[in-house]
N, C-alpha and C positions, 0 to 999 in steps of 0.2 A: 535483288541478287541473292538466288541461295547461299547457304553453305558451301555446296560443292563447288560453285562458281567463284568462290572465295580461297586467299589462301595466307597462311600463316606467317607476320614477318614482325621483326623485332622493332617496340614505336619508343624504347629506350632502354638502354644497358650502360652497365658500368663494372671495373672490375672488381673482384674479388681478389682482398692482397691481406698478409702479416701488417696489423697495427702495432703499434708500438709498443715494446713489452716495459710498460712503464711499471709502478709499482700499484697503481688498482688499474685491474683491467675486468672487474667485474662489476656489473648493475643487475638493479634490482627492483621490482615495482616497477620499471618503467614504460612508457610509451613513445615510439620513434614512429615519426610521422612525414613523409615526404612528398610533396607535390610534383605532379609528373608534369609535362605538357603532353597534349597529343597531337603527332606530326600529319596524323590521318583519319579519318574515322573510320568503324568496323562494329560489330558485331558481339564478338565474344572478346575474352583476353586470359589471355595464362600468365602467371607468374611463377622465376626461378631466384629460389632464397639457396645463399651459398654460405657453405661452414667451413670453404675449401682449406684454411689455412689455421682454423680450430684445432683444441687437441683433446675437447671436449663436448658432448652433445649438447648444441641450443632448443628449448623449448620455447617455441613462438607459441604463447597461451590462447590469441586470439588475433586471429589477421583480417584485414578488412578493406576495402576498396572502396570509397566512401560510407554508403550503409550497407552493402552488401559482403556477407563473409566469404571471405577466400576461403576453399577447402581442396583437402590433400586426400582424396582418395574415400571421399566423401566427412571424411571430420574435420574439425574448424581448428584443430590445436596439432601442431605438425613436431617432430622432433628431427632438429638435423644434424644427423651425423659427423664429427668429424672426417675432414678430409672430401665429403661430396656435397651434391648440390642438391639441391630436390625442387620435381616442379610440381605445380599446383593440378588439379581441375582444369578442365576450361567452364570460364565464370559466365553466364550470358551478359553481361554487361555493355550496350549501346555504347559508342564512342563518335564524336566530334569534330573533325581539324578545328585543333586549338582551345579544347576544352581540358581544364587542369582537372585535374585527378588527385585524389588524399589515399596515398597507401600507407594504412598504421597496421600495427602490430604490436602487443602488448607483451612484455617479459616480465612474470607473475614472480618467478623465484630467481638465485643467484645465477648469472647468464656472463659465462665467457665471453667478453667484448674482443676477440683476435682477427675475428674476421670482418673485415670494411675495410674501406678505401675514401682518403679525404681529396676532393674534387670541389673545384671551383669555376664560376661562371653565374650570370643573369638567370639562369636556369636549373643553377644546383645549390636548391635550399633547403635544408628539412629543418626538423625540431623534434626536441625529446620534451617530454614531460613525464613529473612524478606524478604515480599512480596509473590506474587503469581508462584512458582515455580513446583508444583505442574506434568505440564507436558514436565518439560525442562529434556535435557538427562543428564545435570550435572549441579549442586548447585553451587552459585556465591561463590569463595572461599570470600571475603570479606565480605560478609555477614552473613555467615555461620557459625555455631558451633557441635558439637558434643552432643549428651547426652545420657542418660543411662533410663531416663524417657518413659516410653513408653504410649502413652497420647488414648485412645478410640479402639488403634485398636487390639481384646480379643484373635481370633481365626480365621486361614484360615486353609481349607479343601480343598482337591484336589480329582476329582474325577477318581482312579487308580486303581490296579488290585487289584481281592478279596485277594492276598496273603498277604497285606501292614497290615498294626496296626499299634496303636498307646500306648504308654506307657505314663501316667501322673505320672508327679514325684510332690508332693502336700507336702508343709510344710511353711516353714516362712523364715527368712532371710537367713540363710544356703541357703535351696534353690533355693533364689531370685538371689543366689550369682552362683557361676560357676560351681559347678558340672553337673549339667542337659545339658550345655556346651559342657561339654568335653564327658560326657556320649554320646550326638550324632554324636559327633566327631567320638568317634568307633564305631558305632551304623552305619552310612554312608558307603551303599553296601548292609547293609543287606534289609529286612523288616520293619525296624519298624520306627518309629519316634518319637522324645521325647517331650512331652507336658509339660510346666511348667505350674504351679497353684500355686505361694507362693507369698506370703505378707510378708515385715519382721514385726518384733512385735508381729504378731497374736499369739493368743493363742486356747487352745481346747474349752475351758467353759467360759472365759470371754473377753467383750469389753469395750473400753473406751467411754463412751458418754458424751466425754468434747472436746471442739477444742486443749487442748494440748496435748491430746496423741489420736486423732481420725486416726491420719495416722499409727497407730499403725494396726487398719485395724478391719476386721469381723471378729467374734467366728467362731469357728467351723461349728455350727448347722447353720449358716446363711450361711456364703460362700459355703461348700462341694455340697449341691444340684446345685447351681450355678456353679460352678466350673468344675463339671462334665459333662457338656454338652459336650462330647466329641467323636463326631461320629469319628468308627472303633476302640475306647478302650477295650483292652484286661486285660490291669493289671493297679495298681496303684501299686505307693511307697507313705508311708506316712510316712514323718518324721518329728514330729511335737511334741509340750509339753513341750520345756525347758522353754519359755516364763512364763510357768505355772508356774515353778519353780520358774524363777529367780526375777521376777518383786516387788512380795508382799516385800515392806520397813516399812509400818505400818504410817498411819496417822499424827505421829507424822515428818516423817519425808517427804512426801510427801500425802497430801489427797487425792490424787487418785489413792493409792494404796495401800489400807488399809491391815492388815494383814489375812482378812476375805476372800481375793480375793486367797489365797494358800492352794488349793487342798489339797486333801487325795492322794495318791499313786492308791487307789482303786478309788476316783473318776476320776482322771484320764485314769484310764484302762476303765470304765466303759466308760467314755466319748469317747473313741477309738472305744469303738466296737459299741456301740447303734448308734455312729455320723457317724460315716466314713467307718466301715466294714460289719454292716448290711445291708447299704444300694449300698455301691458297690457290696456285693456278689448278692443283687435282682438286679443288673444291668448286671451278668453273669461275673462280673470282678473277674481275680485274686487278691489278697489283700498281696502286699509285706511290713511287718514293717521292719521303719529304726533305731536305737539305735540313743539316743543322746549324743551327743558328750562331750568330758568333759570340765570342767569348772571352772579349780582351777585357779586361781587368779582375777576371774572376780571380777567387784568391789562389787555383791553382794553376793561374794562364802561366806558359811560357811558349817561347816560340817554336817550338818542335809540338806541342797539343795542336795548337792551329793549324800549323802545317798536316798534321793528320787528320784534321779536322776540313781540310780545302782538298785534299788528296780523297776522302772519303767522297765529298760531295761535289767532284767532280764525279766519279765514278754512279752517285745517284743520277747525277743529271744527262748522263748517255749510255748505260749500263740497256743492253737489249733486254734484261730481263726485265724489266719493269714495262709497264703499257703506258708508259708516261711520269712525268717530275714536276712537281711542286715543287714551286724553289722560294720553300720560308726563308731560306736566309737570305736571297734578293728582294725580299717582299719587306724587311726589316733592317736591313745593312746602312749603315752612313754609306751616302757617296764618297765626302770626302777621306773619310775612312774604314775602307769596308771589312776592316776586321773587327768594328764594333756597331752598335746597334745604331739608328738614325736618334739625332736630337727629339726625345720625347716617346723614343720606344723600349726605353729602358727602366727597367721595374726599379733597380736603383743596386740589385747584387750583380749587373754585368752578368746575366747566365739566363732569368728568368724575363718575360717580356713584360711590357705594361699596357695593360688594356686595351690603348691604341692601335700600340703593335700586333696585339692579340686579332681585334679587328680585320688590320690588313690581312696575316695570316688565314682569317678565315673566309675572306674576298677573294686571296690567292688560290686555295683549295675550291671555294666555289665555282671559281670559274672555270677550273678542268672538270670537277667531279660532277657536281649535284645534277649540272643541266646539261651534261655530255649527251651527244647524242646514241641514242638507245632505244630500242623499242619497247613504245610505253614511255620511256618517258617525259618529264613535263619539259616544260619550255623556261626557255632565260627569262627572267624578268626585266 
């Protein structure tokens, strides 16, 4: 298949958010090295390194794709901007289904650590090491660590057969956490590939503009345009809003969360479809809503959140604007009480899932998403 016969689609991404502004947010010497999977095989591949939330330029000294260097416009050492994103080259680089990949990158001098996003899942692991390793075939085990941090690098594209897509699954910590995971775990064979776009914290309509909840991340209206930059996108899931709900404690008990920051039910819905569904449908996208998950014993349940929280997700599960509903919170719910999680699908804070449930969630979503029917694409397994 040529080139021309080929086309550009994204074989993994993740978002770019405010890390925490703790008291060192800067490294130096180091090397951040991430394993990819690939959903498909192809050709060439671009990569897009994000400073979106920086307030200072990162110098990536040296990038690399296993032994091959990444380059920015023909040089191997890029600087990124505060506030934007920058993409690479296209690399000639052959690609696999299901061949892992090592993306390092080496930070020579003192480097803004603001911008990443920490993400969890069987499939999102990297490692930093001291010093320049960058283009070694294995990391000094003494040196070395693991993390779940994933620091500038947003989005790789690979350039494969017209049949591939790409599916972004777009919410907040749920997300950031492991279903999107396991969803490309089954997903692997077919067509598609799963794009993450979640921040935990976020919410649809409001942000923190204080350093103690900035890692909490971008509204809605700010990130979704960003976020979508996702060449060979067919559909989105969006599962997003509990934030909305849970956060407001009122002034009294924390001042940057006043009780003024808790939505209407209706603003909420509004904020779904003007933010994130009007504008993926002018993008040609499918628009999948996901239900929020329940939340009885969280430490800020009471029984007027749930109730907006059952009021919201009725509205996802028959709202015409949507092209369909996943319904994580029936994929997850006790029978005998379904305003909390099923015996064994609970991470142990009542808010977040546990593996298991992770799992189902991402069975629930495969079975509308991955292998819907579409031209081109694959088949159910």
């Amino acid at each position: 298949m040529t080139n021309q016969e080929q086309k550009w689609v994204a074989c993994w991404g993740n978002a770019t958010s405010i890390t925490n502004r703790g008291e060192a947010i800067y490294a130096k010497d180091l090397t951040l090295r991430y394993p990819i999977r690939m959903p498909f095989g192809g050709s060439q591949l671009r990569f897009r390194f994000s400073n979106l939330t920086g307030t200072e330029p990162v110098v990536l000294s040296k990038v690399f794709v296993e032994h091959t260097p990444i380059t920015f416009g023909g040089e191997t050492q890029v600087t990124l901007m505060p506030g934007k994103e920058t993409e690479s080259d296209a690399i000639s680089h052959a690609v696999h289904m299901g061949d892992i990949i090592n993306v390092s990158f080496y930070l020579a001098d003192y480097t803004q650590m603001n911008s990443g996003t920490l993400i969890t899942g069987p499939l999102s692991k990297g490692f930093y090491t001291y010093g320049d390793y960058a283009e070694a075939t294995e990391l000094p085990l003494n040196l070395t660590r693991h993390t779940n941090w994933f620091y500038f690098l947003n989005t790789i594209d690979v350039l494969t057969s017209p049949d591939n897509h790409a599916v972004v699954c777009y919410g907040d910590s749920i997300t950031a956490q492991s279903w999107p995971d396991y969803m490309a775990e089954m997903a692997l064979g077919s067509n598609v590939s799963i794009i993450r776009r979640a921040v935990s914290g976020t919410r649809i309509l409001r942000q923190y503009d204080c350093i103690t909840y900035q890692a909490y991340g971008l509204k809605g209206a700010t990130r979704f345009p960003i976020e979508m930059n996702v060449a060979g996108a067919s559909d989105v899931i969006i599962q997003h809003g509990i934030n909305d709900i849970i956060h407001p404690v009122g002034e009294d008990v924390n001042p940057f969360r006043p009780w003024s920051d808790l939505p209407t039910v209706e603003e909420m819905e509004h904020g779904v479809e003007d933010i994130y569904v009007k504008p993926a449908k002018a993008m040609g996208l499918k628009v999948w809503s996901g239900t929020l998950l329940p939340i009885y014993g969280w430490r800020t349940y009471n029984e007027q959140r749930d109730m907006m929280r059952q009021r919201f997700n009725e509205w996802l599960r028959t709202s015409p604007v949507f092209d369909g509903c996943i319904d994580f919170d029936a994929a997850v719910r006790s029978n005998s009480n379904p305003k909390a999680f099923a015996d064994g699908f609970d991470s142990g804070d009542h808010l977040h899932p546990s593996e298991r449930a992770y799992e189902a969630m991402a069975q629930a979503a495969a079975h509308h998403v991955c292998w819907h029917n579409r031209e081109g694409a694959g088949t159910r397994r």
